[in-house]
Structures are given as structure tokens and as C-alpha cells.
Biopython code that builds the backbone (N, CA, C, O; Angstrom):
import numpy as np
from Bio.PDB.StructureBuilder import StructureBuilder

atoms = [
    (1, "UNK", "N", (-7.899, -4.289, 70.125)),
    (1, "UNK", "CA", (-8.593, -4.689, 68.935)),
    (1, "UNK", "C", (-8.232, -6.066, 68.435)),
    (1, "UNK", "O", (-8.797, -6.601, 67.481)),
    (2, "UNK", "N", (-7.133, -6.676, 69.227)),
    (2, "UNK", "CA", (-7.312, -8.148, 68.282)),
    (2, "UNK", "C", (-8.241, -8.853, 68.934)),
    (2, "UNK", "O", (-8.555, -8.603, 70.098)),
    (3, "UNK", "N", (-8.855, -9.978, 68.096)),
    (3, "UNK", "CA", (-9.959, -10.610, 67.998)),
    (3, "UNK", "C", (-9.856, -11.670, 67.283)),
    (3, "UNK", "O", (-10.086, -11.679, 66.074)),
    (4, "UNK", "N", (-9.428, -12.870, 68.086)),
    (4, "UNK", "CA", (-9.625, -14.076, 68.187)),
    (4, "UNK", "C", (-11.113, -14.560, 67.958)),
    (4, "UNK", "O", (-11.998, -13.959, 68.565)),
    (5, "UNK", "N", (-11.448, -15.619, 67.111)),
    (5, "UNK", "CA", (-12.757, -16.075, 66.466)),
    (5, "UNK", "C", (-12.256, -17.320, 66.581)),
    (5, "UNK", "O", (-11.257, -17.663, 65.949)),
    (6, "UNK", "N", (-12.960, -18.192, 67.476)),
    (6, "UNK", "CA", (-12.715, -19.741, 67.337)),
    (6, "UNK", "C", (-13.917, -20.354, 67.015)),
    (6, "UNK", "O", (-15.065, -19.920, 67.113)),
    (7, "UNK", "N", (-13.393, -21.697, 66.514)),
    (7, "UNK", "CA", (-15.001, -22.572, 66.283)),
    (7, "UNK", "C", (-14.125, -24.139, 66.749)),
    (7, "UNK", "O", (-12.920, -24.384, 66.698)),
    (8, "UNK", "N", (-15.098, -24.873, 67.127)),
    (8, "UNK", "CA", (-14.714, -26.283, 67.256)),
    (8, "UNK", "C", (-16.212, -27.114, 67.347)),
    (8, "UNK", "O", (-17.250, -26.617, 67.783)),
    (9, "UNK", "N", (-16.042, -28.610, 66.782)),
    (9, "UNK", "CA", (-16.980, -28.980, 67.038)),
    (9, "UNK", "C", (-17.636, -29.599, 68.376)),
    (9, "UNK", "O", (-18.730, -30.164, 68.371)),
    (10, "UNK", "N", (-17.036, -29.467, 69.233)),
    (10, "UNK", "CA", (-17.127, -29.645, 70.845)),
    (10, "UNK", "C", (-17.905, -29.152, 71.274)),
    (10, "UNK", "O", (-17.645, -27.958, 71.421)),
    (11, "UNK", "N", (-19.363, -29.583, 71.790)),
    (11, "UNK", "CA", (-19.939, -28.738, 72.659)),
    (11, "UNK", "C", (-19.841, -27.469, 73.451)),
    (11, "UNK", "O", (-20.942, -27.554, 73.994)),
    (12, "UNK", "N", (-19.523, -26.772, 73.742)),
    (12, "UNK", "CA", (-18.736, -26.215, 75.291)),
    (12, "UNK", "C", (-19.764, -25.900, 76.538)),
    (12, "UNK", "O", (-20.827, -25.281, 76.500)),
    (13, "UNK", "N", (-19.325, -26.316, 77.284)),
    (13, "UNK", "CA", (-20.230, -25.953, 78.386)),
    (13, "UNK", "C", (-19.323, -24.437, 79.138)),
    (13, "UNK", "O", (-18.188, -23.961, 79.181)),
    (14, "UNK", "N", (-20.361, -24.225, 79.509)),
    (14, "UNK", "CA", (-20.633, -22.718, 79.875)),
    (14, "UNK", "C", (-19.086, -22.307, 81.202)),
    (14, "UNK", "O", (-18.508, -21.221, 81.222)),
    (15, "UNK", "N", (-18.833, -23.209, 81.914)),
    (15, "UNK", "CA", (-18.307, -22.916, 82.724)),
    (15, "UNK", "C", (-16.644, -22.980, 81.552)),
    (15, "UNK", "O", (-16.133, -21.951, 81.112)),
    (16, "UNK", "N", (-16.218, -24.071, 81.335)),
    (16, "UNK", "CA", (-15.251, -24.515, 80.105)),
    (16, "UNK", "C", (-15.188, -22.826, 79.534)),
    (16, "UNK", "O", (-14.172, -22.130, 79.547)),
    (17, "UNK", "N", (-16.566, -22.396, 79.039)),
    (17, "UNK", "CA", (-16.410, -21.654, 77.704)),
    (17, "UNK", "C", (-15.437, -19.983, 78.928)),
    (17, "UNK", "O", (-14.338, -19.495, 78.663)),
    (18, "UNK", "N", (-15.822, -19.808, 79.427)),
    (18, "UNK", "CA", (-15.446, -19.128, 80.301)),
    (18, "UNK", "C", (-13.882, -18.732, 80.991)),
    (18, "UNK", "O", (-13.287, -17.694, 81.283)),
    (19, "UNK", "N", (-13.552, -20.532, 81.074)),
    (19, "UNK", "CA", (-11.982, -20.625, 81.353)),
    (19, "UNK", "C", (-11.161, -20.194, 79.875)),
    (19, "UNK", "O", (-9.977, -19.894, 79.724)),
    (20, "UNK", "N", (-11.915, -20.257, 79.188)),
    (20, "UNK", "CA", (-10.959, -20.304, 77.633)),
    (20, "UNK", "C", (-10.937, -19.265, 77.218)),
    (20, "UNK", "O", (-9.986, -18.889, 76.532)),
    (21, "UNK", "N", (-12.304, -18.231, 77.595)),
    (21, "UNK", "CA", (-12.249, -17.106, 77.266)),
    (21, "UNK", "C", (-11.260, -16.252, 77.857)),
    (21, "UNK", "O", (-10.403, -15.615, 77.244)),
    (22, "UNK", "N", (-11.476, -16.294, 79.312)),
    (22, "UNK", "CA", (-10.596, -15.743, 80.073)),
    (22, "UNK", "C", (-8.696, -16.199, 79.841)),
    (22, "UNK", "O", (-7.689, -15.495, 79.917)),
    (23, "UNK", "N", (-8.823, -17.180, 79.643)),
    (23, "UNK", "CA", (-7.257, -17.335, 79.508)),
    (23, "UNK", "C", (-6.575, -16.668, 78.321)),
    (23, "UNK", "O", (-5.611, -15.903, 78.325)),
    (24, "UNK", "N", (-7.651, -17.364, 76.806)),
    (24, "UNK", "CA", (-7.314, -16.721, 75.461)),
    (24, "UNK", "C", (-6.724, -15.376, 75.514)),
    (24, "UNK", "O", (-5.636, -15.057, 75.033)),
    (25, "UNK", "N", (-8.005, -14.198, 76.496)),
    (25, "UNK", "CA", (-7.543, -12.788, 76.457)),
    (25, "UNK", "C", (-6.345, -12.685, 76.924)),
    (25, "UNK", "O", (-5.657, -11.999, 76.167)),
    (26, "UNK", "N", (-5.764, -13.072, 77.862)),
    (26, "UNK", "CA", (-4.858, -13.150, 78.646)),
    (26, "UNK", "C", (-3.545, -13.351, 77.568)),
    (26, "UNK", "O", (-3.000, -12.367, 77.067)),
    (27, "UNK", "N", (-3.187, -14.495, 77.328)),
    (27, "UNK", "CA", (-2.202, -14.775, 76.371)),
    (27, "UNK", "C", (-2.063, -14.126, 75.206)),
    (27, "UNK", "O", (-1.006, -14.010, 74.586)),
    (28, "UNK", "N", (-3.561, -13.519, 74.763)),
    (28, "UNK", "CA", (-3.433, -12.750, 73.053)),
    (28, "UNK", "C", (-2.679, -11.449, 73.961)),
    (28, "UNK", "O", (-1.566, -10.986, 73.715)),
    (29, "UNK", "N", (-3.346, -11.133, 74.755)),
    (29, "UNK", "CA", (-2.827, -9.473, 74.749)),
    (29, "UNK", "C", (-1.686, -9.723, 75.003)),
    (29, "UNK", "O", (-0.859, -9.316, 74.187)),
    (30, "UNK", "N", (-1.153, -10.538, 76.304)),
    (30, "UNK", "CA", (0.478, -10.532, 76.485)),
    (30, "UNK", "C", (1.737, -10.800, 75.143)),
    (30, "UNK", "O", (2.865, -10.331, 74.990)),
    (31, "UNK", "N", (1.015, -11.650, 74.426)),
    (31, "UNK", "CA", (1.890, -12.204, 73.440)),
    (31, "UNK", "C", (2.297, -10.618, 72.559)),
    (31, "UNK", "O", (3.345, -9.992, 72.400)),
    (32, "UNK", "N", (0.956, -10.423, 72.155)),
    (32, "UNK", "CA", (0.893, -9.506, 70.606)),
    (32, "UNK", "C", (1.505, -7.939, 71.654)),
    (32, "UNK", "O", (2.480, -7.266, 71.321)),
    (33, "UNK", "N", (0.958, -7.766, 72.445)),
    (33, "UNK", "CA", (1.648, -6.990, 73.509)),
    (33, "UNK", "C", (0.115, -5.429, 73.408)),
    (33, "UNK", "O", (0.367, -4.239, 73.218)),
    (34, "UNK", "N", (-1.204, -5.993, 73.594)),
    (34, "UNK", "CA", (-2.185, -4.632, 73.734)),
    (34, "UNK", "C", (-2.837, -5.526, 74.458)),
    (34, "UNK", "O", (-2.967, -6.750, 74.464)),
    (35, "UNK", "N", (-3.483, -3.978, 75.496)),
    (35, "UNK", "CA", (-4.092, -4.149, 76.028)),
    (35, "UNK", "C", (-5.208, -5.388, 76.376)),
    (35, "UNK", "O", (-5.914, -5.751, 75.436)),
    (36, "UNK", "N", (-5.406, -6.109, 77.824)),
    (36, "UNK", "CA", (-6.509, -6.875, 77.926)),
    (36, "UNK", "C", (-7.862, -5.963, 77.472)),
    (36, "UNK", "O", (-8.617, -6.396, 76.602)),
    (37, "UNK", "N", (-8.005, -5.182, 77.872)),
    (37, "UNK", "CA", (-9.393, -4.323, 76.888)),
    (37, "UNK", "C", (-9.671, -4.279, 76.328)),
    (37, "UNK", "O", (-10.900, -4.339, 76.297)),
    (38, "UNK", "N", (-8.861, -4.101, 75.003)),
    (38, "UNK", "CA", (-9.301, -4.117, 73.356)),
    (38, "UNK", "C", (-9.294, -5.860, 73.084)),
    (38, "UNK", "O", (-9.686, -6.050, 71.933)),
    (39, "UNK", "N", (-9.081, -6.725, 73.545)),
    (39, "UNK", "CA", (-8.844, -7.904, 73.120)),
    (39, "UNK", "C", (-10.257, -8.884, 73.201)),
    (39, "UNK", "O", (-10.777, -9.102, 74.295)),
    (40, "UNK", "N", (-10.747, -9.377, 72.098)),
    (40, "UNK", "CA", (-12.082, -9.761, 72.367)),
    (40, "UNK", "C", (-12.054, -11.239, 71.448)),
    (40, "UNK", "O", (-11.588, -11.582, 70.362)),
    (41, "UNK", "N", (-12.699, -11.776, 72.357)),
    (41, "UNK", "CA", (-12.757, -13.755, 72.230)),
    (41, "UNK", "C", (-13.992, -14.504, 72.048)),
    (41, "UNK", "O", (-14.784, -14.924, 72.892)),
    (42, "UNK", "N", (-14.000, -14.612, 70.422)),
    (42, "UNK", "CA", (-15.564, -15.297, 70.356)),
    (42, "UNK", "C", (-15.494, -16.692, 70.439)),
    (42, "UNK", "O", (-15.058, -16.995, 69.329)),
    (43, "UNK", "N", (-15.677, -17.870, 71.155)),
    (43, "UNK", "CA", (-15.892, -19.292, 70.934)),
    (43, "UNK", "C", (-17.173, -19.789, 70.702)),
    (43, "UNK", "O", (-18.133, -19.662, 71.462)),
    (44, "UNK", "N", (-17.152, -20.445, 69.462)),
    (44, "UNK", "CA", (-18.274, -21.403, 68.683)),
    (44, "UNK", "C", (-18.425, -22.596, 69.191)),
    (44, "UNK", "O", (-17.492, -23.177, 68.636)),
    (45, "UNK", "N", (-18.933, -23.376, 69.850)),
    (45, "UNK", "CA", (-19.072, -24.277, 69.852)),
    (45, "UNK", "C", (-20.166, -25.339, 69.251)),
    (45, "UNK", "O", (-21.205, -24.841, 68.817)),
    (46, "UNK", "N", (-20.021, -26.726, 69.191)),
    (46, "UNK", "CA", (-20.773, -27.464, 68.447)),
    (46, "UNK", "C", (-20.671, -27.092, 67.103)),
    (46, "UNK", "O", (-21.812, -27.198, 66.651)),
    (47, "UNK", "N", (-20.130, -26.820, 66.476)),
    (47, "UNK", "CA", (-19.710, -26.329, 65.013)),
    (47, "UNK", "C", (-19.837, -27.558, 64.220)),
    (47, "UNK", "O", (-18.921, -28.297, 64.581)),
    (48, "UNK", "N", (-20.595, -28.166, 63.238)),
    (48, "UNK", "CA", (-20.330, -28.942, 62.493)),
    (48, "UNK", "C", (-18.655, -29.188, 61.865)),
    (48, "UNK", "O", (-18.291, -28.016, 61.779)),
    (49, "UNK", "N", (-17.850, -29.764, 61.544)),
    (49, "UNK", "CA", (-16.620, -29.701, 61.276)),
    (49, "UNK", "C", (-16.110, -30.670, 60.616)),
    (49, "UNK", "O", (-16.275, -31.620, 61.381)),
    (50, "UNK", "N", (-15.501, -31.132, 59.525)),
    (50, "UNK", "CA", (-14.566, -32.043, 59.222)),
    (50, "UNK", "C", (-13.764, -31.738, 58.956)),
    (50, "UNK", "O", (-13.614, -30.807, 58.166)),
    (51, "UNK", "N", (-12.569, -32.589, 59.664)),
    (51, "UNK", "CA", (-11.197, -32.396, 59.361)),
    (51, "UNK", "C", (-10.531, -33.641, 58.874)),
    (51, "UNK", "O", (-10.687, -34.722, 59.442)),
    (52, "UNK", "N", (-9.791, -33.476, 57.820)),
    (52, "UNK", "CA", (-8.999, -34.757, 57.474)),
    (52, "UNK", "C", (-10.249, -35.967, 57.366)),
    (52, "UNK", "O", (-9.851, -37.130, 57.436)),
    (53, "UNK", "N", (-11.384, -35.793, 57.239)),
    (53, "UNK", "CA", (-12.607, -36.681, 56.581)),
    (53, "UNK", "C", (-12.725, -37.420, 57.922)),
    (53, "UNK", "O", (-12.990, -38.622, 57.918)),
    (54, "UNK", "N", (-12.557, -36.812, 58.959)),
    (54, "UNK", "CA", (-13.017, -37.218, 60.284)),
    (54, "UNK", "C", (-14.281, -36.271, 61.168)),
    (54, "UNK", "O", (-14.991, -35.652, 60.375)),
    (55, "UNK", "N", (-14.595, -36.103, 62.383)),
    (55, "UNK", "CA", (-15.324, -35.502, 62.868)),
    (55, "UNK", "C", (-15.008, -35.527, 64.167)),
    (55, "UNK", "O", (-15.904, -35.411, 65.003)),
    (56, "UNK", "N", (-13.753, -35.674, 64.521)),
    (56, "UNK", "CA", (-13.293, -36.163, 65.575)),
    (56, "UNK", "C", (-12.999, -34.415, 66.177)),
    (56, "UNK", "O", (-12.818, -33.415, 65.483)),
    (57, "UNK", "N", (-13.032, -34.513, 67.465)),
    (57, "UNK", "CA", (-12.621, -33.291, 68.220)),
    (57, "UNK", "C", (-11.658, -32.591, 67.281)),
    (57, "UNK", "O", (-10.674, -33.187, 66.844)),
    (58, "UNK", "N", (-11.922, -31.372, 66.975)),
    (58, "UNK", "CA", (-11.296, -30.294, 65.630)),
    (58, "UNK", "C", (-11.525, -28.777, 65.903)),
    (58, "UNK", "O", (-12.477, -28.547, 66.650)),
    (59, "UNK", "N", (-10.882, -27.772, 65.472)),
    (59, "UNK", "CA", (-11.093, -26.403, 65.603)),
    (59, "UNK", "C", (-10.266, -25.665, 64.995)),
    (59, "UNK", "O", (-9.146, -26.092, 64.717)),
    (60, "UNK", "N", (-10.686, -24.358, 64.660)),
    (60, "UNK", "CA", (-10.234, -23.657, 63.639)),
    (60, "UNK", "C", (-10.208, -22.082, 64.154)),
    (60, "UNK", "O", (-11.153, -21.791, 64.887)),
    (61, "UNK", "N", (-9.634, -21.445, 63.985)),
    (61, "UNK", "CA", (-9.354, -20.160, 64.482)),
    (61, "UNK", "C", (-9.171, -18.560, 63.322)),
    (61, "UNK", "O", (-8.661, -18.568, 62.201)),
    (62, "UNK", "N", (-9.540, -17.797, 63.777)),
    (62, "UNK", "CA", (-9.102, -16.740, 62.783)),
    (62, "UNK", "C", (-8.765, -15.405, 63.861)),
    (62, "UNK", "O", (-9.764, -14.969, 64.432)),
    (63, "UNK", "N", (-7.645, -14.830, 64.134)),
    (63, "UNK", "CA", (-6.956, -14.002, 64.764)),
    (63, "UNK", "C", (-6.897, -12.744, 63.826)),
    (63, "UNK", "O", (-6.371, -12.929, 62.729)),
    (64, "UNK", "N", (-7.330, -11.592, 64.092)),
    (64, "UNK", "CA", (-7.365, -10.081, 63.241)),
    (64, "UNK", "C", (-6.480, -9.514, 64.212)),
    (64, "UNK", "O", (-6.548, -9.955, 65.359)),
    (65, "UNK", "N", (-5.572, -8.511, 63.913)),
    (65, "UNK", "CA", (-4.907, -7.486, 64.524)),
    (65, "UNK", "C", (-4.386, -6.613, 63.854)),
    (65, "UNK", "O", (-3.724, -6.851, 62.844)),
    (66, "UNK", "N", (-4.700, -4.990, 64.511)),
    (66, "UNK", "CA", (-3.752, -4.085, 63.944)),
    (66, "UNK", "C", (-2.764, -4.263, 64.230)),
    (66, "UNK", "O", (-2.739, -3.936, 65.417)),
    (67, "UNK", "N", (-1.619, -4.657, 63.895)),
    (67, "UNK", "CA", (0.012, -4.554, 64.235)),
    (67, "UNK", "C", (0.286, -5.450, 65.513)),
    (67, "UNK", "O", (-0.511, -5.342, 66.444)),
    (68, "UNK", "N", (1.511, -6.457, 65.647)),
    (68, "UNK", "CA", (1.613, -7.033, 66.116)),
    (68, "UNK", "C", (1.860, -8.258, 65.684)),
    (68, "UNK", "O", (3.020, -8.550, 65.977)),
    (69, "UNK", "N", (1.329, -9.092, 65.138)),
    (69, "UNK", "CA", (1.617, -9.788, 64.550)),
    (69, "UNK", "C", (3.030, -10.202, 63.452)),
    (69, "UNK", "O", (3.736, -9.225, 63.201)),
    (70, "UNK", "N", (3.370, -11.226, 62.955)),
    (70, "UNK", "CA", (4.423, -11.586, 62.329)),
    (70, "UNK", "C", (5.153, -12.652, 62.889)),
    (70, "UNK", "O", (5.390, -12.617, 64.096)),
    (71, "UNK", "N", (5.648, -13.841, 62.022)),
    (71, "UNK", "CA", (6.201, -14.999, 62.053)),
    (71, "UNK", "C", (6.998, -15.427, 63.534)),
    (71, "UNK", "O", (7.659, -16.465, 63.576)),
    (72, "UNK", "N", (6.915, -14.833, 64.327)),
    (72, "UNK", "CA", (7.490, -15.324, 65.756)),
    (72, "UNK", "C", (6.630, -15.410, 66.680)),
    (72, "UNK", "O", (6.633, -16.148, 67.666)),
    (73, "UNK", "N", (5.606, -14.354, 66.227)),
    (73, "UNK", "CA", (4.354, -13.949, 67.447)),
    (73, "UNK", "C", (3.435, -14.591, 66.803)),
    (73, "UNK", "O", (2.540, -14.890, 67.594)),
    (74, "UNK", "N", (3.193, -14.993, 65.623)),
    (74, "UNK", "CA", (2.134, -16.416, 65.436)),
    (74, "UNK", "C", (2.336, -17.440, 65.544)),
    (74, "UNK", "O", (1.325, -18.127, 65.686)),
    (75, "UNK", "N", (3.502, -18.086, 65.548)),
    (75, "UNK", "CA", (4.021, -19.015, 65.705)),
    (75, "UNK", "C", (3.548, -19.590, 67.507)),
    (75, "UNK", "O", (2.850, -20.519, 67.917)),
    (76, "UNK", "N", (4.106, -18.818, 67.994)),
    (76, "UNK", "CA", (4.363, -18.150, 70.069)),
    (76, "UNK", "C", (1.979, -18.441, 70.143)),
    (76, "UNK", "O", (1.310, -19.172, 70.873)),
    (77, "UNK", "N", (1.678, -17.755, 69.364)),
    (77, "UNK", "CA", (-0.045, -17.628, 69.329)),
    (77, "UNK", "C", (-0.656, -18.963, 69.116)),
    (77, "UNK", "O", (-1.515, -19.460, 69.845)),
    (78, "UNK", "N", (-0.146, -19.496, 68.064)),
    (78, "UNK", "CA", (-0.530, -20.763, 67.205)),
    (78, "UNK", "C", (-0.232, -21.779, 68.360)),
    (78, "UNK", "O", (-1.271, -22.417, 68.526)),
    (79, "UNK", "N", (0.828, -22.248, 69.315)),
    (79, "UNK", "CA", (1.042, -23.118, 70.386)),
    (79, "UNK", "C", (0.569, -22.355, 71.399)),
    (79, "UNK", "O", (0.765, -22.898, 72.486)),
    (80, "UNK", "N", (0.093, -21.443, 71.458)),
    (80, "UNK", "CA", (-0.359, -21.251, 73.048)),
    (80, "UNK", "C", (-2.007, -21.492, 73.032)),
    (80, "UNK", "O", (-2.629, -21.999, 73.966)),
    (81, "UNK", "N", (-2.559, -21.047, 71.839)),
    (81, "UNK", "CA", (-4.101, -20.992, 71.869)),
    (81, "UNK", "C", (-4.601, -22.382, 71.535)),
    (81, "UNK", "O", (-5.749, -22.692, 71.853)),
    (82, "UNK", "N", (-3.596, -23.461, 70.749)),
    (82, "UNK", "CA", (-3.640, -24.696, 70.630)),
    (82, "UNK", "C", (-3.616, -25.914, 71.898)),
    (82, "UNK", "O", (-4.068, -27.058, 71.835)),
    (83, "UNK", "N", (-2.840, -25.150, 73.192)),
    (83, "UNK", "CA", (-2.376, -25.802, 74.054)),
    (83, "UNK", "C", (-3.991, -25.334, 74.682)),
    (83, "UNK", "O", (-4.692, -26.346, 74.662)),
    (84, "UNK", "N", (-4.536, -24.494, 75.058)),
    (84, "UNK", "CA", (-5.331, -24.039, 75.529)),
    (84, "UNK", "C", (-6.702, -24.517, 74.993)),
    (84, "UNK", "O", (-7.640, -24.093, 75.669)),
    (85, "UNK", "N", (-6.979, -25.148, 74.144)),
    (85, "UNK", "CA", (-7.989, -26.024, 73.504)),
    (85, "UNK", "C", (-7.319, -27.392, 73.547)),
    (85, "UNK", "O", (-8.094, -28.169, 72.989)),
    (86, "UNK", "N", (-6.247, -28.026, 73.951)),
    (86, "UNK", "CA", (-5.908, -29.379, 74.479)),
    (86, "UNK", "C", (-6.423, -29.525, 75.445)),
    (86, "UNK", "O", (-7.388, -30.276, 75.579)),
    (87, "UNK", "N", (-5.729, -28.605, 76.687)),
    (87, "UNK", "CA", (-6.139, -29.041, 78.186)),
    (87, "UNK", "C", (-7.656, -28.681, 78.275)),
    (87, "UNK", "O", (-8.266, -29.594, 78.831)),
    (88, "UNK", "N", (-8.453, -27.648, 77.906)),
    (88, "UNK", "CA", (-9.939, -27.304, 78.294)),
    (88, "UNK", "C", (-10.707, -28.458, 77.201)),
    (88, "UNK", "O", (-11.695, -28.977, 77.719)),
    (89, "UNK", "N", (-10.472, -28.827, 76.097)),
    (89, "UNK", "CA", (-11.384, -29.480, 75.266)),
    (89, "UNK", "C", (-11.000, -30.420, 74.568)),
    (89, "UNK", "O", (-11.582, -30.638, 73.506)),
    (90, "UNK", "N", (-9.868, -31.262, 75.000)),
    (90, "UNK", "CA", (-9.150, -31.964, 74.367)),
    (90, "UNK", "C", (-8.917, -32.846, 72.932)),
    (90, "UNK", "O", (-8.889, -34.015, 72.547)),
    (91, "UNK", "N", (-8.784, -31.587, 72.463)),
    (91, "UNK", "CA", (-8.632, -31.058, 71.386)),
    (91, "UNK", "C", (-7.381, -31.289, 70.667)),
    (91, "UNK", "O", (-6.655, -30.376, 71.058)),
    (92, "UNK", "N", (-6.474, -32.271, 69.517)),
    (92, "UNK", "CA", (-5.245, -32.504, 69.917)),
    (92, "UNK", "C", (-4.369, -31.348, 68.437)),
    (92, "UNK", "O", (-4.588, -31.429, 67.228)),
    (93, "UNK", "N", (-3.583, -30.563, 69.034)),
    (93, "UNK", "CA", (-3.019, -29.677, 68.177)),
    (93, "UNK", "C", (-3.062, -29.889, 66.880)),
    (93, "UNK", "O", (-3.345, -28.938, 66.152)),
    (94, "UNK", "N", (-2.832, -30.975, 66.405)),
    (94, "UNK", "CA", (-2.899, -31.690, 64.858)),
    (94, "UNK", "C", (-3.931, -31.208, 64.298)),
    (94, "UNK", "O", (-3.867, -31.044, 63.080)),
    (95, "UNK", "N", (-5.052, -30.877, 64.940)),
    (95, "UNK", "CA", (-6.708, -30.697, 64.451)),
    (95, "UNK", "C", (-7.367, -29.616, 64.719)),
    (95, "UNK", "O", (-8.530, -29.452, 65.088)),
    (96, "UNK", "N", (-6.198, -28.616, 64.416)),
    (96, "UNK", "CA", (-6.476, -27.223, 65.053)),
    (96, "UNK", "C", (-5.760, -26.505, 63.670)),
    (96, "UNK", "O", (-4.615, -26.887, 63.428)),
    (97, "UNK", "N", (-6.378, -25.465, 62.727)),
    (97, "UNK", "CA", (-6.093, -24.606, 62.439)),
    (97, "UNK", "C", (-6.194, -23.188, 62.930)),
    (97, "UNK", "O", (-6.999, -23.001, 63.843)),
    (98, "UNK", "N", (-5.402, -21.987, 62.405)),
    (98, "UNK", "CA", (-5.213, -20.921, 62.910)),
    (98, "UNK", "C", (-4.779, -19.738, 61.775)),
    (98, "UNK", "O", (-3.597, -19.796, 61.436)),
    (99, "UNK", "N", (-5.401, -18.924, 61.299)),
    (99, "UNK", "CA", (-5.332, -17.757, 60.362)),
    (99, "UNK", "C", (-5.078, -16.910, 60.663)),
    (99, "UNK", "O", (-6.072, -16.508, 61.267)),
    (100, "UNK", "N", (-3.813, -15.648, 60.743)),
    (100, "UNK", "CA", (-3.451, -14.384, 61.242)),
    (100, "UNK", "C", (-3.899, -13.529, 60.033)),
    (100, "UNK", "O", (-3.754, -13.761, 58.832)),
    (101, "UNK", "N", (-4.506, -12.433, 60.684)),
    (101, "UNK", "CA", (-4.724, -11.355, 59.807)),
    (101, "UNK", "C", (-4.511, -10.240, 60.110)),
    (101, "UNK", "O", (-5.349, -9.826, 60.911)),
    (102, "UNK", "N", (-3.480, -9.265, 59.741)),
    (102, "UNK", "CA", (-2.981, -7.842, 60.285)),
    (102, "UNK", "C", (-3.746, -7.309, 59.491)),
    (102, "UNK", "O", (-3.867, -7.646, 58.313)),
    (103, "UNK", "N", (-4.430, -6.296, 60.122)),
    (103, "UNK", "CA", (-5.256, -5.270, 59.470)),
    (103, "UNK", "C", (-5.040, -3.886, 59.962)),
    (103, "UNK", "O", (-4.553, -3.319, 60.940)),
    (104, "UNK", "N", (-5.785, -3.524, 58.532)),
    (104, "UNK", "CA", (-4.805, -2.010, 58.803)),
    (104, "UNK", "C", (-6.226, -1.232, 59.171)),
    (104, "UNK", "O", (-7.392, -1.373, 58.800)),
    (105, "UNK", "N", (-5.382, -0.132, 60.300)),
    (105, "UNK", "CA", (-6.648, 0.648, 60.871)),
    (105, "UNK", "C", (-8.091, 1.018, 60.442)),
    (105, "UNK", "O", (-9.149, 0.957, 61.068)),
    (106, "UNK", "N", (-7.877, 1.323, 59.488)),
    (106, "UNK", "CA", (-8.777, 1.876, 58.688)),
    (106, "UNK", "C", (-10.109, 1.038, 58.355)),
    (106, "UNK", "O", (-11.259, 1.464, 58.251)),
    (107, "UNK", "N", (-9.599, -0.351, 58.208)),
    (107, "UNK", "CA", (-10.395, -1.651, 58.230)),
    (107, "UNK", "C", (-11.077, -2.332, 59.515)),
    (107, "UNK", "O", (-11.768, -3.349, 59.579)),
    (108, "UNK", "N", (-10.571, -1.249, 60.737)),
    (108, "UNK", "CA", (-11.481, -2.103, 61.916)),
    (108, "UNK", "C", (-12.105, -1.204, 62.570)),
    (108, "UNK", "O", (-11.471, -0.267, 63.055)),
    (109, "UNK", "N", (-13.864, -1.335, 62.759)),
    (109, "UNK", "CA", (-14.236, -0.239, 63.297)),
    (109, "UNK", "C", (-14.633, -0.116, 64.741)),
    (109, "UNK", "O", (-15.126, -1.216, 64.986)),
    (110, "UNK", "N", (-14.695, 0.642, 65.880)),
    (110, "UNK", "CA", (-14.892, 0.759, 66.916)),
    (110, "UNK", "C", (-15.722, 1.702, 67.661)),
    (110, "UNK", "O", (-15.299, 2.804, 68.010)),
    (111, "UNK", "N", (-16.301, 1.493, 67.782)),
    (111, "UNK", "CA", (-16.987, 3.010, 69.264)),
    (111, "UNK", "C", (-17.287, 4.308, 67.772)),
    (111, "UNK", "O", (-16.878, 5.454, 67.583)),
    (112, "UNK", "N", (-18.202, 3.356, 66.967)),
    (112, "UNK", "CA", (-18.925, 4.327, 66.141)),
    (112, "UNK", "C", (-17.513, 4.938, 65.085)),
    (112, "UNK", "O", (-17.645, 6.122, 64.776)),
    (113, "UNK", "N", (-16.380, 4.323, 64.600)),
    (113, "UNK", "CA", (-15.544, 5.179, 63.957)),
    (113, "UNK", "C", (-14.680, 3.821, 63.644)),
    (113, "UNK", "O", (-15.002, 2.660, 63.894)),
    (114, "UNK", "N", (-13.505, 4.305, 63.030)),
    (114, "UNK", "CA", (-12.416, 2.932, 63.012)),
    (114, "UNK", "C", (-11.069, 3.524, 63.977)),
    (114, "UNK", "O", (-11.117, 4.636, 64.504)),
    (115, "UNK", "N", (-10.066, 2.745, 64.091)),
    (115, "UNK", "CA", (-9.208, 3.531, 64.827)),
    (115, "UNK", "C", (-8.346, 3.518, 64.127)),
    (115, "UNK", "O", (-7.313, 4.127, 64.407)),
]
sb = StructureBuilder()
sb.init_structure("model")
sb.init_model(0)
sb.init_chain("A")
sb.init_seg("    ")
for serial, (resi, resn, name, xyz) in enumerate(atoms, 1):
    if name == "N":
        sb.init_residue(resn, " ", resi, " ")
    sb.init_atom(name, np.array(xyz, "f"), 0.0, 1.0, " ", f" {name:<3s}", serial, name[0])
structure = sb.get_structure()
């Protein structure tokens, strides 16, 4: 169930959007420690954006999880998903925000129910 939501104003091309997806899942589940299955990766691209009154390559993130999360494992999230929008979209960490949100079961719903 965690669920990474990115936006940047970068185009993405299709093949790009693909490597990022695939890697993102990869690193969220290992980090936070669930399953690649439940782990789901939306990227926005072309996003209108200003940052710091620029328009320069920028992106912003919002991460939901039941449990898992907390000040070592966002921290560990925040440089890995940052590094991962450097090398695919060069993108420079400075111009990257990132929002953790632990949510509690009850608040995320799935397969017709919440878990």
C-alpha cells in the first residue's frame, strides 16, 4: 500500500517514465520493508511548477504508508527517490520536495474494503 505520487515539470518520455517507475517500486518497498505488490508509483509529468520563482527542472512528491515510515526511513526515501529523478531527469535534489504520510488502516482503501 505505499504510494508514491510524483509530479515534475519535465516532460517524461515513455521509456524514462518506465525506468523510474520500475526502480521507485523497487527502493520504496525495500526501504519501508512491504511488499513490491502493494507498492504503487504515479509520475506526472509536464506539471506546470515553480520553485524558488524559477521554472527550472523541479519536482515534488507525496509518499502515503501504513507503517513504516519515520525519521530514518524518510530521510534513507527522501535521497534515494531524489537521486533517482537526478540521474533519469536531471533534476537537481535542491528542487525536489517530498511529504511522508503514515496512514492509518482504516484510511486506505483496497480491493473494495480498507485494510
Amino acid at each position: 500500500m505505499p504510494t508514491l505520487n510524483l509530479f515534475t515539470n519535465i516532460p517524461v518520455d515513455p521509456v524514462i517514465a518506465s525506468d523510474i517507475l520500475r526502480d521507485a517500486t523497487k527502493v520504496v518497498a525495500k526501504i519501508i520493508g512491504k511488499p513490491e505488490s502493494y507498492v504503487m508509483i504515479l509520475l506526472n509529468g509536464g506539471v506546470p511548477i515553480a520553485f524558488g520563482g524559477t521554472e527550472e527542472p523541479a519536482a515534488y512528491g507525496e509518499l502515503i504508508s501504513i507503517g513504516g515510515l519515520g525519521p530514518s526511513v524518510n530521510a534513507k526515501l527522501s535521497s534515494t527517490i531524489a537521486q533517482i529523478l537526478q540521474t533519469k531527469l536531471y533534476i537537481d535534489s535542491s528542487r525536489f520536495y517530498i511529504k511522508f504520510y503514515d496512514s492509518e488502516r482504516s484510511f486506505f482503501g483496497f480491493n473494495g474494503s480498507t485494510f
